[in-house]
PDB file of N, CA, C and O in Angstrom:
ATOM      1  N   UNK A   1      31.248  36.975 339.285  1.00  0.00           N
ATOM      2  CA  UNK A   1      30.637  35.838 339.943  1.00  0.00           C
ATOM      3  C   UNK A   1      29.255  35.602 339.340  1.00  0.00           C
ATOM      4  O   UNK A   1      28.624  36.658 339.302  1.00  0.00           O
ATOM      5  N   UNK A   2      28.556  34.517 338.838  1.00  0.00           N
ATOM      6  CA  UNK A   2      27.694  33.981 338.284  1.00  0.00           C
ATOM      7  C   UNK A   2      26.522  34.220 339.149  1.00  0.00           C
ATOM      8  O   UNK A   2      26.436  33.676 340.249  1.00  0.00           O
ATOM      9  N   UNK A   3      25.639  34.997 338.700  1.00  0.00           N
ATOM     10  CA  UNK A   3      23.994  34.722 339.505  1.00  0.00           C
ATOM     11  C   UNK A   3      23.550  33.330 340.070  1.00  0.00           C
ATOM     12  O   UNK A   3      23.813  32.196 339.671  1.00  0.00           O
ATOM     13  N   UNK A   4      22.583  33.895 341.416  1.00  0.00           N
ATOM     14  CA  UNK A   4      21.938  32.220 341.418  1.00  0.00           C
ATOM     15  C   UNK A   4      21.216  32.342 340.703  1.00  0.00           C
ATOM     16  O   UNK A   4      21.171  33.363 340.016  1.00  0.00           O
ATOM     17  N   UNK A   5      20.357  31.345 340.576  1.00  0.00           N
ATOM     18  CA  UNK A   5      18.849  31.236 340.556  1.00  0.00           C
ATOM     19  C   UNK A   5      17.899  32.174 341.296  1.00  0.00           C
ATOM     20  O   UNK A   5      17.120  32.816 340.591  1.00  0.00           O
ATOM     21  N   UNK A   6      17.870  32.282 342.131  1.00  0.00           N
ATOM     22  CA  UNK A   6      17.210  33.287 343.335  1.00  0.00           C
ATOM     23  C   UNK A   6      17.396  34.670 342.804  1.00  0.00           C
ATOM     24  O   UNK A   6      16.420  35.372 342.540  1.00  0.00           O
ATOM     25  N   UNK A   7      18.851  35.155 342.611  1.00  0.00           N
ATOM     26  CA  UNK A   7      18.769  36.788 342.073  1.00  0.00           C
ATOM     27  C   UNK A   7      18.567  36.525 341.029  1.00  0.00           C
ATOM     28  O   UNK A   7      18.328  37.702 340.758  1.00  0.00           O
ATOM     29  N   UNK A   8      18.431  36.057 340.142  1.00  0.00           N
ATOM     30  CA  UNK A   8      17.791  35.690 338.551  1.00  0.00           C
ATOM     31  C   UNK A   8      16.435  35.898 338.663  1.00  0.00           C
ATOM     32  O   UNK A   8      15.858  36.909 338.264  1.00  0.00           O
ATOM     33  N   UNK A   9      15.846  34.816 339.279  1.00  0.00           N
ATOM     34  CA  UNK A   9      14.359  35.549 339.450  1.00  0.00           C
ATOM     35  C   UNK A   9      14.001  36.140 340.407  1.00  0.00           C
ATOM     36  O   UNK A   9      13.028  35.582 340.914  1.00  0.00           O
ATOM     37  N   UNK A  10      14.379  37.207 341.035  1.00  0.00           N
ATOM     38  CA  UNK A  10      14.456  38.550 341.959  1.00  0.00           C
ATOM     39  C   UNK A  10      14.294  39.278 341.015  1.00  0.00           C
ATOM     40  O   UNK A  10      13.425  40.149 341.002  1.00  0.00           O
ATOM     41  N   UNK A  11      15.215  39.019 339.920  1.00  0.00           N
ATOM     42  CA  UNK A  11      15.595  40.482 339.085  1.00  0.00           C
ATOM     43  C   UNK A  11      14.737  40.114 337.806  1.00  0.00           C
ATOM     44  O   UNK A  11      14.631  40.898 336.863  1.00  0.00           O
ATOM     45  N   UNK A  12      14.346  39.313 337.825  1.00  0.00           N
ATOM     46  CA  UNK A  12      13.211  38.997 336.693  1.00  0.00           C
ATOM     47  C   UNK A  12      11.699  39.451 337.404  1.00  0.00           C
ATOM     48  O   UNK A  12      10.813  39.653 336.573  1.00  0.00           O
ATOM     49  N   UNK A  13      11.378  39.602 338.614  1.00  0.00           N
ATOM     50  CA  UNK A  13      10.368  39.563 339.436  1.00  0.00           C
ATOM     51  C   UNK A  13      10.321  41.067 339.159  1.00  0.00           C
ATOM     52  O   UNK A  13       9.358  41.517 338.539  1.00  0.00           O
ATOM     53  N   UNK A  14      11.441  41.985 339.639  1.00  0.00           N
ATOM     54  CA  UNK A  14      11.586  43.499 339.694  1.00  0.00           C
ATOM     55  C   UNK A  14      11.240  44.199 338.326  1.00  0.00           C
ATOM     56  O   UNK A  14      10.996  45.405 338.360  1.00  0.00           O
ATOM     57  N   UNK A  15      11.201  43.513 337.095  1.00  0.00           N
ATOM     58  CA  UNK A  15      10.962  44.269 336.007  1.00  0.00           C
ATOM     59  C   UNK A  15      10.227  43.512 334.528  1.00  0.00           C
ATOM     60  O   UNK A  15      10.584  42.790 333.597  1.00  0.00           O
ATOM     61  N   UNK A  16       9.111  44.136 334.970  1.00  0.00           N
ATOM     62  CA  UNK A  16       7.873  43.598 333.814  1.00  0.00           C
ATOM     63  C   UNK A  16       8.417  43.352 332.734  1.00  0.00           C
ATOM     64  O   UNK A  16       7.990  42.317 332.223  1.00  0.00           O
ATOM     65  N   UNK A  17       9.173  43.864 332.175  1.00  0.00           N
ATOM     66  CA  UNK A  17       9.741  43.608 330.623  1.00  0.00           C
ATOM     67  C   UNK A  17      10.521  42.772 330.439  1.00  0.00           C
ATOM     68  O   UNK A  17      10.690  42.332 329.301  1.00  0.00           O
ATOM     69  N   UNK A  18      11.145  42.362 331.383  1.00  0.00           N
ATOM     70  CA  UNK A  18      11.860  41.323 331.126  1.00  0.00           C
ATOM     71  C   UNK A  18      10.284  39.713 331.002  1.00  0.00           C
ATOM     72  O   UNK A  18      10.147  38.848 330.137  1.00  0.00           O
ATOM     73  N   UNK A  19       9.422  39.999 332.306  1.00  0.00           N
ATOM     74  CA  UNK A  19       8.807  38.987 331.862  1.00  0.00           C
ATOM     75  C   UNK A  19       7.937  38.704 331.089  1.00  0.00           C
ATOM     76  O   UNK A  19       7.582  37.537 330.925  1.00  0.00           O
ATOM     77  N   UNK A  20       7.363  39.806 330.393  1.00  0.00           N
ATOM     78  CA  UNK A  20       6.943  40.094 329.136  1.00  0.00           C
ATOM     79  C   UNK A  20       7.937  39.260 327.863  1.00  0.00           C
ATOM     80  O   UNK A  20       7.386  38.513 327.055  1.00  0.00           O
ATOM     81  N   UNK A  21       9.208  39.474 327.838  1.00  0.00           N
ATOM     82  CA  UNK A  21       9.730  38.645 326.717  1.00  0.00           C
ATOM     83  C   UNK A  21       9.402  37.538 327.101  1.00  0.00           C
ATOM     84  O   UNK A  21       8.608  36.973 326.349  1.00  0.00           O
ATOM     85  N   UNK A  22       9.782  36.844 328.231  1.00  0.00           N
ATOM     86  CA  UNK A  22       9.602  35.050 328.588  1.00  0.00           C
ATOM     87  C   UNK A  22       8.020  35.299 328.054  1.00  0.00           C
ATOM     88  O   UNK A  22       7.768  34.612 327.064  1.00  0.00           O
ATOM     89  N   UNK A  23       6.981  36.092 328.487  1.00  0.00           N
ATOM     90  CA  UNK A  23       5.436  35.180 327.827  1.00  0.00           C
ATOM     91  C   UNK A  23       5.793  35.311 326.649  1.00  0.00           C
ATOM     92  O   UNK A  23       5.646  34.252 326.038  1.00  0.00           O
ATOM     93  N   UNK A  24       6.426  36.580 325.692  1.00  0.00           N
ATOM     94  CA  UNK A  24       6.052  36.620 324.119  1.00  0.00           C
ATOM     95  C   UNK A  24       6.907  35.419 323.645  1.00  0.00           C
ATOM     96  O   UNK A  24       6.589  34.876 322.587  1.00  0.00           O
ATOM     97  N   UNK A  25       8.113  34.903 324.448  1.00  0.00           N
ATOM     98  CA  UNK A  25       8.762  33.765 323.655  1.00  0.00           C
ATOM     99  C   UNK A  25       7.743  32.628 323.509  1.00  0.00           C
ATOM    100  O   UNK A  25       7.339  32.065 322.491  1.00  0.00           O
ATOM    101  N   UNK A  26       7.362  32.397 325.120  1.00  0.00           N
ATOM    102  CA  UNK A  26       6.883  31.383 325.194  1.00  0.00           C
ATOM    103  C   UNK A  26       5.264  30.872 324.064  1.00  0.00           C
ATOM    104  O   UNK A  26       4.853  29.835 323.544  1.00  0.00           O
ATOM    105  N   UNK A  27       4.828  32.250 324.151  1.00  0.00           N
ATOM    106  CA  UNK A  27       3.399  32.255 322.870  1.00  0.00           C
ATOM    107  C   UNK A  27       4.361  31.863 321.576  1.00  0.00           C
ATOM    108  O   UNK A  27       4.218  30.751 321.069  1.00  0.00           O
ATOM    109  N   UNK A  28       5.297  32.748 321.074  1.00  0.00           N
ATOM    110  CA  UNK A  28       5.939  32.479 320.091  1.00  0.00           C
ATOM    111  C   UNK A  28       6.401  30.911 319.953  1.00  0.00           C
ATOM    112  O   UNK A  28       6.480  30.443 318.817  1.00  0.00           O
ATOM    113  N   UNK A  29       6.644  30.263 320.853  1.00  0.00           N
ATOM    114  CA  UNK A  29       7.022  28.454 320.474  1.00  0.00           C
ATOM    115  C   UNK A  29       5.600  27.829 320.556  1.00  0.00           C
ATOM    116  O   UNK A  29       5.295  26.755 320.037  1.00  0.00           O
ATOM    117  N   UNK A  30       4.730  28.667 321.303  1.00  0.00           N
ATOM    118  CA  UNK A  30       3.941  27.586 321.182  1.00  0.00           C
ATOM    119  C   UNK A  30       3.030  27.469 319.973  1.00  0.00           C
ATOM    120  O   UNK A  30       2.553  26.390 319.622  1.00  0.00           O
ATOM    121  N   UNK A  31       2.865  28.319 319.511  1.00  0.00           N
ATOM    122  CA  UNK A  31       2.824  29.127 318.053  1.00  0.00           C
ATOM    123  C   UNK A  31       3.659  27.924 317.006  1.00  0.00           C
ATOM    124  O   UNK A  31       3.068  26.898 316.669  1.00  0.00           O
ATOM    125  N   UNK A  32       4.744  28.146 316.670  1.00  0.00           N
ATOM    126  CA  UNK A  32       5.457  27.201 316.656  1.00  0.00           C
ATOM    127  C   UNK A  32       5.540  25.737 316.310  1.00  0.00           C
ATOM    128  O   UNK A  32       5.721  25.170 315.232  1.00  0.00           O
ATOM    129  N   UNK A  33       5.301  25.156 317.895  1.00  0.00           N
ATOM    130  CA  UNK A  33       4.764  24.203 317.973  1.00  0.00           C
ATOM    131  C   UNK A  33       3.904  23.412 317.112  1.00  0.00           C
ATOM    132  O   UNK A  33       4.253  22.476 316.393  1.00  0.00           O
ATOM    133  N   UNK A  34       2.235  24.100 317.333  1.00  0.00           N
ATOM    134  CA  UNK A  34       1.281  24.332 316.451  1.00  0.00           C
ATOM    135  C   UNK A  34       1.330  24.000 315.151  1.00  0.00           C
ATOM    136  O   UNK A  34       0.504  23.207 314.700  1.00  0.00           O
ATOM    137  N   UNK A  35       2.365  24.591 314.312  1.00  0.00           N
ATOM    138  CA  UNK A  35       2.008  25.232 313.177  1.00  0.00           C
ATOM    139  C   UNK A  35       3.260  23.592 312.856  1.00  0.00           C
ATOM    140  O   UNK A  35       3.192  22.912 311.832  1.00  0.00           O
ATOM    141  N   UNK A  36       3.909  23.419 313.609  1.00  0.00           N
ATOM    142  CA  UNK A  36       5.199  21.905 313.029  1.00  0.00           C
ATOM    143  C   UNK A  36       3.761  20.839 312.865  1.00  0.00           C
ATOM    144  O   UNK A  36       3.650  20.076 311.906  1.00  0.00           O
ATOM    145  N   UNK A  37       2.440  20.972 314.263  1.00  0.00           N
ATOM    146  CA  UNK A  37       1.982  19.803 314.425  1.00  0.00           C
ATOM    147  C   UNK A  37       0.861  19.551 313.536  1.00  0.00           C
ATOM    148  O   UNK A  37       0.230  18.496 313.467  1.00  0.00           O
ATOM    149  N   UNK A  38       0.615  20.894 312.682  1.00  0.00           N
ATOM    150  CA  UNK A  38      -0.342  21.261 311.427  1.00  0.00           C
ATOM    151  C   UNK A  38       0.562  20.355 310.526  1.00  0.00           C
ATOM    152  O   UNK A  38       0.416  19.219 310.075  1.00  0.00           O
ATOM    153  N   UNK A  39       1.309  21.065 310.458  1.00  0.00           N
ATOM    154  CA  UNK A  39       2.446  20.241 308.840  1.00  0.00           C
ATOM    155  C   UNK A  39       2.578  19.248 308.728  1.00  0.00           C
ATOM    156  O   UNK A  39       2.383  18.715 307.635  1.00  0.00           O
ATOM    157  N   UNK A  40       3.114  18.303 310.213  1.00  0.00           N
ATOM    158  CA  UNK A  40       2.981  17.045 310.363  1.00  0.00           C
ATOM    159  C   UNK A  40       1.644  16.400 309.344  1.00  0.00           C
ATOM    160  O   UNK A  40       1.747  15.635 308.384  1.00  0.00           O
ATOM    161  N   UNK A  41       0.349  17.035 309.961  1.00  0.00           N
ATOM    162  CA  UNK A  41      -0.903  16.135 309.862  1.00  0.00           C
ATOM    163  C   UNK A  41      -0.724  16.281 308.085  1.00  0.00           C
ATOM    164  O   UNK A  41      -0.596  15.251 307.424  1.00  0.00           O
ATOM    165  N   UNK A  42      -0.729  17.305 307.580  1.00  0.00           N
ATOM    166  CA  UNK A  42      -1.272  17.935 306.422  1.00  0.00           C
ATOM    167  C   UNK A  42      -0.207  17.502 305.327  1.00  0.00           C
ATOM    168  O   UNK A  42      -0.620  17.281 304.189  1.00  0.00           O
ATOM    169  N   UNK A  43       1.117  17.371 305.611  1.00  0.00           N
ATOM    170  CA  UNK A  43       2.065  17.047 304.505  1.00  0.00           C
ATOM    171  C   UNK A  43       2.598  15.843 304.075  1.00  0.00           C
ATOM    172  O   UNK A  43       3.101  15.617 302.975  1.00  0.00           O
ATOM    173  N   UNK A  44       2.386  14.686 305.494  1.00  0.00           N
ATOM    174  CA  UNK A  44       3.182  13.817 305.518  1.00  0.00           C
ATOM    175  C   UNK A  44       1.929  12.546 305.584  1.00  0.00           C
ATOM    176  O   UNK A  44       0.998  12.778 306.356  1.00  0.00           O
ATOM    177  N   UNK A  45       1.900  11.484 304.950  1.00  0.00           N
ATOM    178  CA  UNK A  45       1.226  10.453 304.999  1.00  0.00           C
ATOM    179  C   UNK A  45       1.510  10.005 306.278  1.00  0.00           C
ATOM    180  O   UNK A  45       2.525  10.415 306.840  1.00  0.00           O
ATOM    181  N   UNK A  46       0.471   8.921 307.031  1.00  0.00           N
ATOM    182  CA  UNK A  46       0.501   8.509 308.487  1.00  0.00           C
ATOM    183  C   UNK A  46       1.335   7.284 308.487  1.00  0.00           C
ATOM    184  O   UNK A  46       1.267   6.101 308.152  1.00  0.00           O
ATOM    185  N   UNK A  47       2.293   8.272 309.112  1.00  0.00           N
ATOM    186  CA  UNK A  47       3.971   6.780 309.422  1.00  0.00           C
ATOM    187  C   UNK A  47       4.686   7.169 310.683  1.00  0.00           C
ATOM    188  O   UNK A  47       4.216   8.163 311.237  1.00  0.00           O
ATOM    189  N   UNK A  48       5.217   6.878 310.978  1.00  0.00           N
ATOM    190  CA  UNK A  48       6.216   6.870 311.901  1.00  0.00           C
ATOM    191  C   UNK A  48       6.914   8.494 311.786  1.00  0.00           C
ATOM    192  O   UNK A  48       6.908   9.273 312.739  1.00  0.00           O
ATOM    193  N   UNK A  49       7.324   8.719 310.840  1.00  0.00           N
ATOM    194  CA  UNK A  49       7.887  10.229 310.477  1.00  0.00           C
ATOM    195  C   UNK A  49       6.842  11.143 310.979  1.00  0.00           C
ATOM    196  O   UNK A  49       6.900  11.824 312.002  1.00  0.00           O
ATOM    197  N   UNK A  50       5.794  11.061 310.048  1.00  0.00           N
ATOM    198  CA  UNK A  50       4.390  12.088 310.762  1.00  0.00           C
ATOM    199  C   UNK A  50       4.312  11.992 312.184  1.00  0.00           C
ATOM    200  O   UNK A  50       4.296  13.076 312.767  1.00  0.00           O
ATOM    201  N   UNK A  51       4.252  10.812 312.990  1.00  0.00           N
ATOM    202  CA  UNK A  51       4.379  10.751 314.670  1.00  0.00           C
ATOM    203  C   UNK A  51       5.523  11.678 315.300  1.00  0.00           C
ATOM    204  O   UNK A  51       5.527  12.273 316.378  1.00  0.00           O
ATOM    205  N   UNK A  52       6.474  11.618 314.311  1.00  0.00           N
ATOM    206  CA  UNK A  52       7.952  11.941 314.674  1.00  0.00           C
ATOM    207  C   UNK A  52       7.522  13.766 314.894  1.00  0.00           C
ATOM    208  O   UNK A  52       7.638  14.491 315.882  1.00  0.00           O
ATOM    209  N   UNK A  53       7.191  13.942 314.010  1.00  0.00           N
ATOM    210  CA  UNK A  53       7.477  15.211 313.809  1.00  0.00           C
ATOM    211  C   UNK A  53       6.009  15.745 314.534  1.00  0.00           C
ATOM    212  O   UNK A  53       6.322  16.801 315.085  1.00  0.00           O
ATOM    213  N   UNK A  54       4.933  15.556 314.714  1.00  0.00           N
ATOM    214  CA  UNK A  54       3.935  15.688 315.708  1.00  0.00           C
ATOM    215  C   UNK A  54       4.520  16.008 316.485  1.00  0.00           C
ATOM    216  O   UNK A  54       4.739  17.219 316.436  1.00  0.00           O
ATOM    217  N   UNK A  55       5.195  15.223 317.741  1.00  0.00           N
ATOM    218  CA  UNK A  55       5.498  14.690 318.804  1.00  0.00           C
ATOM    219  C   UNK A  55       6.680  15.850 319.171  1.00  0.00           C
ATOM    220  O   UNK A  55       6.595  16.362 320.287  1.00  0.00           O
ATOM    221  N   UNK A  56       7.935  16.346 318.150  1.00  0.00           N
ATOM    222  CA  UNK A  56       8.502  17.612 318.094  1.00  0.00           C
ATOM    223  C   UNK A  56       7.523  18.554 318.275  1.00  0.00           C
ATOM    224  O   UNK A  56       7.652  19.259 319.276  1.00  0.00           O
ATOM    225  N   UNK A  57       6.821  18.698 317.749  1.00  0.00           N
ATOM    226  CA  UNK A  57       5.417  20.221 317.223  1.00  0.00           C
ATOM    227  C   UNK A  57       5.183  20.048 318.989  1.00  0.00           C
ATOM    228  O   UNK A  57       5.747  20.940 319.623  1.00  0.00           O
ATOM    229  N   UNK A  58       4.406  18.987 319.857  1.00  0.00           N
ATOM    230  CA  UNK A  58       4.162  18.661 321.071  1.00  0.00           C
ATOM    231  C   UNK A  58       4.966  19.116 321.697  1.00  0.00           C
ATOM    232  O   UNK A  58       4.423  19.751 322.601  1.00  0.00           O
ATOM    233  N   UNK A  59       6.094  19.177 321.762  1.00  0.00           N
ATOM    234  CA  UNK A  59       7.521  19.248 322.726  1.00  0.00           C
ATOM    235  C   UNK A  59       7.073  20.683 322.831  1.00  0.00           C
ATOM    236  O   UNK A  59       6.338  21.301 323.601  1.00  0.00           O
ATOM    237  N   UNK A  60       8.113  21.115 321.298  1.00  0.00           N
ATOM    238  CA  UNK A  60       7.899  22.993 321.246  1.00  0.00           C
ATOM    239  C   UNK A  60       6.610  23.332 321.966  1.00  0.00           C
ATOM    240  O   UNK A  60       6.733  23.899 323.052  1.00  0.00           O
ATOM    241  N   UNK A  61       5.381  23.064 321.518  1.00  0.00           N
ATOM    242  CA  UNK A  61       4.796  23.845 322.280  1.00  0.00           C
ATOM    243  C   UNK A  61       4.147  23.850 323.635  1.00  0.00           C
ATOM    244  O   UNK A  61       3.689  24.819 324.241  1.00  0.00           O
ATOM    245  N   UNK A  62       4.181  22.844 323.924  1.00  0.00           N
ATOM    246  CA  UNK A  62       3.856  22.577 325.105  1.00  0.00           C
ATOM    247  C   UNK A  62       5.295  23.087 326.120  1.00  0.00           C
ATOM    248  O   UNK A  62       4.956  23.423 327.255  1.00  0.00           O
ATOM    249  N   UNK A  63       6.185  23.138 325.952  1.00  0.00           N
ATOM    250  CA  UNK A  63       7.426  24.280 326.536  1.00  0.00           C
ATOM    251  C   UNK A  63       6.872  25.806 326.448  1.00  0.00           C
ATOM    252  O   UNK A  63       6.882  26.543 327.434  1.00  0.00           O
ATOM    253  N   UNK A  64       6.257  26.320 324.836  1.00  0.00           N
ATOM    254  CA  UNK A  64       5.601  27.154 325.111  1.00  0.00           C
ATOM    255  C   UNK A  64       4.599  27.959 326.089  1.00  0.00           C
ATOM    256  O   UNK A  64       4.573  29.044 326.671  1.00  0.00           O
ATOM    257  N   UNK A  65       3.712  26.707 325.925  1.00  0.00           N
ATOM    258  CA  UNK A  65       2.835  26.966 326.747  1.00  0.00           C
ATOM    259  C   UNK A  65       3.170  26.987 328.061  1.00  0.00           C
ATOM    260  O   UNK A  65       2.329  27.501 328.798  1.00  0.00           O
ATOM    261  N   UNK A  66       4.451  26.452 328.709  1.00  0.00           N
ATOM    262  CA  UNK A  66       4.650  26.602 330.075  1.00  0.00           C
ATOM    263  C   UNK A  66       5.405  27.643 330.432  1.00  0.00           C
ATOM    264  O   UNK A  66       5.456  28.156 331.550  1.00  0.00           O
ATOM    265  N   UNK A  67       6.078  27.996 329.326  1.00  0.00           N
ATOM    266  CA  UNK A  67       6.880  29.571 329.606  1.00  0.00           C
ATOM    267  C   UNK A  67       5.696  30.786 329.490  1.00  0.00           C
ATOM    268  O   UNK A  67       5.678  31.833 330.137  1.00  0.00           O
ATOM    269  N   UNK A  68       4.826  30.387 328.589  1.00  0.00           N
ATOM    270  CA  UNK A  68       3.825  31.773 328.758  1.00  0.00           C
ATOM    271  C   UNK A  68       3.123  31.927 330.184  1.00  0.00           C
ATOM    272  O   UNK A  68       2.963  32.966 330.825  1.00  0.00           O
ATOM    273  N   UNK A  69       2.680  30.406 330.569  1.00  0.00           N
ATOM    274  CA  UNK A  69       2.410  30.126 331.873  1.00  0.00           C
ATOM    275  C   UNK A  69       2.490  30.877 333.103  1.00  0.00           C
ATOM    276  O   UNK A  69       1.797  31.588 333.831  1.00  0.00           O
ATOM    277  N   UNK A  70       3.834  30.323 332.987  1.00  0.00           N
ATOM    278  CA  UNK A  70       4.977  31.371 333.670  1.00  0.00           C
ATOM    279  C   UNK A  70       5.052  32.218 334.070  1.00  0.00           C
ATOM    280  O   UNK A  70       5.090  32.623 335.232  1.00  0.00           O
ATOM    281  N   UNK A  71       5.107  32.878 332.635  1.00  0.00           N
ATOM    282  CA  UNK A  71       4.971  34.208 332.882  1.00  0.00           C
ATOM    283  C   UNK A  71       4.306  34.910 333.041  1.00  0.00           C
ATOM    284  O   UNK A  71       4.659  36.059 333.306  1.00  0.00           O
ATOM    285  N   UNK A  72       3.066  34.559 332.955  1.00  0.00           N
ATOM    286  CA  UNK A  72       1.416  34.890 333.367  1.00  0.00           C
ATOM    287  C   UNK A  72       1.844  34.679 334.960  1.00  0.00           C
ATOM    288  O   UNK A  72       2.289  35.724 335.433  1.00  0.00           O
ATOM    289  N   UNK A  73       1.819  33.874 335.636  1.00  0.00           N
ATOM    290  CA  UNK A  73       1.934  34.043 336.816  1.00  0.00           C
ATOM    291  C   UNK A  73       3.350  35.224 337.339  1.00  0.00           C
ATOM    292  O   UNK A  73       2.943  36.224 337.931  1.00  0.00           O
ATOM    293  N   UNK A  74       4.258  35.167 337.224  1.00  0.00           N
ATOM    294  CA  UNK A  74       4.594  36.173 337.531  1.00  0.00           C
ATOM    295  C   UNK A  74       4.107  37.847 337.333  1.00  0.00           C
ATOM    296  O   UNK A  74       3.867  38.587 338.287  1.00  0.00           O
ATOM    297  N   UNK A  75       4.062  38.056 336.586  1.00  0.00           N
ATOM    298  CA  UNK A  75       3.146  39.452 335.842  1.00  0.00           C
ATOM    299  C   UNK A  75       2.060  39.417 337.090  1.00  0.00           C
ATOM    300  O   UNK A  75       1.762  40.458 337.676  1.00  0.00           O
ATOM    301  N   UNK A  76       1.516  38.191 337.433  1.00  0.00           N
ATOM    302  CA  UNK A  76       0.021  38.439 338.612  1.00  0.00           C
ATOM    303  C   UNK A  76       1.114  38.578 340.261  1.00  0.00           C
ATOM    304  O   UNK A  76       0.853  39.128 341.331  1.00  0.00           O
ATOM    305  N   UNK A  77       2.025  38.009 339.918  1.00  0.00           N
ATOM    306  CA  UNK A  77       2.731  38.276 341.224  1.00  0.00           C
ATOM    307  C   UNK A  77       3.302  39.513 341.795  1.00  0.00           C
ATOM    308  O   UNK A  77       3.181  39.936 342.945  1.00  0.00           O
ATOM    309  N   UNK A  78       4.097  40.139 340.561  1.00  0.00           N
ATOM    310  CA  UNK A  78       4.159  41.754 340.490  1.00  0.00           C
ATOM    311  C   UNK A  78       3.344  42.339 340.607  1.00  0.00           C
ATOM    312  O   UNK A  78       3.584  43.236 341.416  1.00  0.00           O
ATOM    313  N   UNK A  79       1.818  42.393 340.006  1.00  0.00           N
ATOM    314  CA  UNK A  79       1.010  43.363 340.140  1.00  0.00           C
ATOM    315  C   UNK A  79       0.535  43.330 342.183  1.00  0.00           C
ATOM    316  O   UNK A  79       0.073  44.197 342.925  1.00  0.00           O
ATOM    317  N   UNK A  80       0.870  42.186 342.364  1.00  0.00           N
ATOM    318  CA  UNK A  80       0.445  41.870 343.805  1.00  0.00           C
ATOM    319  C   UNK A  80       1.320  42.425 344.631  1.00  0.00           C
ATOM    320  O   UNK A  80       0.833  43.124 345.519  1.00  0.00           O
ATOM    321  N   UNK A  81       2.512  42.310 344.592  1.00  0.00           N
ATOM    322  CA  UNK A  81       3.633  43.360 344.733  1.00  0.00           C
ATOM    323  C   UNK A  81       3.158  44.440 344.900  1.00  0.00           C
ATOM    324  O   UNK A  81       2.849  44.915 345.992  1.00  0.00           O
ATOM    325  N   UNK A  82       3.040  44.973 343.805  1.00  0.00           N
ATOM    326  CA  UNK A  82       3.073  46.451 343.451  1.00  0.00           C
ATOM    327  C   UNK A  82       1.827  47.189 343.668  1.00  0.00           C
ATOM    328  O   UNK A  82       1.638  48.341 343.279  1.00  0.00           O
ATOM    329  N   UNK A  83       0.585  46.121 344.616  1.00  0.00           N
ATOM    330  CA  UNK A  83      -0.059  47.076 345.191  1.00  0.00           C
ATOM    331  C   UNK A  83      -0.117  47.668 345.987  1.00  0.00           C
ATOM    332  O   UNK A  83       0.640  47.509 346.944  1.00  0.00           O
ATOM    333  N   UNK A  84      -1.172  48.751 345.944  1.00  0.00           N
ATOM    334  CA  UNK A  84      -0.906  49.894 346.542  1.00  0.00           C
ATOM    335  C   UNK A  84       0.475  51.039 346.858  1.00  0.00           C
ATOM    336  O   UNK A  84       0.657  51.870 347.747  1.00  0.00           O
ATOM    337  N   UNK A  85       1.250  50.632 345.727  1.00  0.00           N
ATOM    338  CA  UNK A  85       2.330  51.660 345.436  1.00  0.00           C
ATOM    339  C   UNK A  85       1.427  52.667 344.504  1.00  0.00           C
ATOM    340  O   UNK A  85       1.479  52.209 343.362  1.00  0.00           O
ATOM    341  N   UNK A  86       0.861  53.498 344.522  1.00  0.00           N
ATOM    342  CA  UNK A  86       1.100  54.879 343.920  1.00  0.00           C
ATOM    343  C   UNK A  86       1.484  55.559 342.990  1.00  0.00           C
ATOM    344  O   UNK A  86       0.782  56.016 342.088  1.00  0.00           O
ATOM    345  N   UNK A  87       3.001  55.720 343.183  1.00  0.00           N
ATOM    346  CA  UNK A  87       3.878  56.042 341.966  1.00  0.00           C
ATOM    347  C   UNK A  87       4.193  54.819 341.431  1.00  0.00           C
ATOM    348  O   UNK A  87       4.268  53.758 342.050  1.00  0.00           O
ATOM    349  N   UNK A  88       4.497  55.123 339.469  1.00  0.00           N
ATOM    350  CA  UNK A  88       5.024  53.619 339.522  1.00  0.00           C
ATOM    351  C   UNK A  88       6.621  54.483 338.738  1.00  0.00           C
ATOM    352  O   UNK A  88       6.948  55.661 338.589  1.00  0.00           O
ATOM    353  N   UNK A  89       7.239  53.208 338.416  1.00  0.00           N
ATOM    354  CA  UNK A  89       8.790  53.587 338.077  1.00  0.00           C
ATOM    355  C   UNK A  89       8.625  52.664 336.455  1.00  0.00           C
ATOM    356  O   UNK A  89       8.299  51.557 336.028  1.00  0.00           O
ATOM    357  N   UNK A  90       9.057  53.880 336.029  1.00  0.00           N
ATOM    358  CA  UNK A  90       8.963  53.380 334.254  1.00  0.00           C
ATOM    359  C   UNK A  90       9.918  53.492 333.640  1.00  0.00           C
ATOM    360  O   UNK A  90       9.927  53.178 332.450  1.00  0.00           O
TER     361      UNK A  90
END
């Protein structure tokens, strides 16, 4: 039977490493992003194509930036969790 949403992020909530990959993806596109919206400026004379491909570079990273987001807030939600636990489980 297929997860919801809800035990998806339950079980994403329960273990840092998992949301550790969502921020490193999310740095990684926005990264990404960046580096399409560099090429754009730097390779392509100012046309419609250069907008084109900007505007991709925009997409990627700005998705980036909302998955690192993300996952920045969760990581602060766990630690909020997980205060005053003591032992931790590694």
């Amino acid at each position: 039977m297929p997860k919801t949403y809800r035990e998806r992020f339950k079980e994403i909530l329960e273990e840092p490493r998992k949301t550790l990959r969502f921020y490193a993806l999310g740095a990684l596109l926005f990264f990404i992003g960046l580096g399409i919206i560099q090429g754009a400026d730097k390779l392509f004379q100012p046309s419609l194509e250069q907008e084109s491909y900007a505007l991709l570079g925009l997409f990627i990273g700005g998705l980036g930036f909302l998955l690192a987001m993300l996952a920045q807030v969760l990581l602060i939600i766990q630690r909020f969790r997980n205060m005053g636990n003591h032992h931790r489980n590694h």
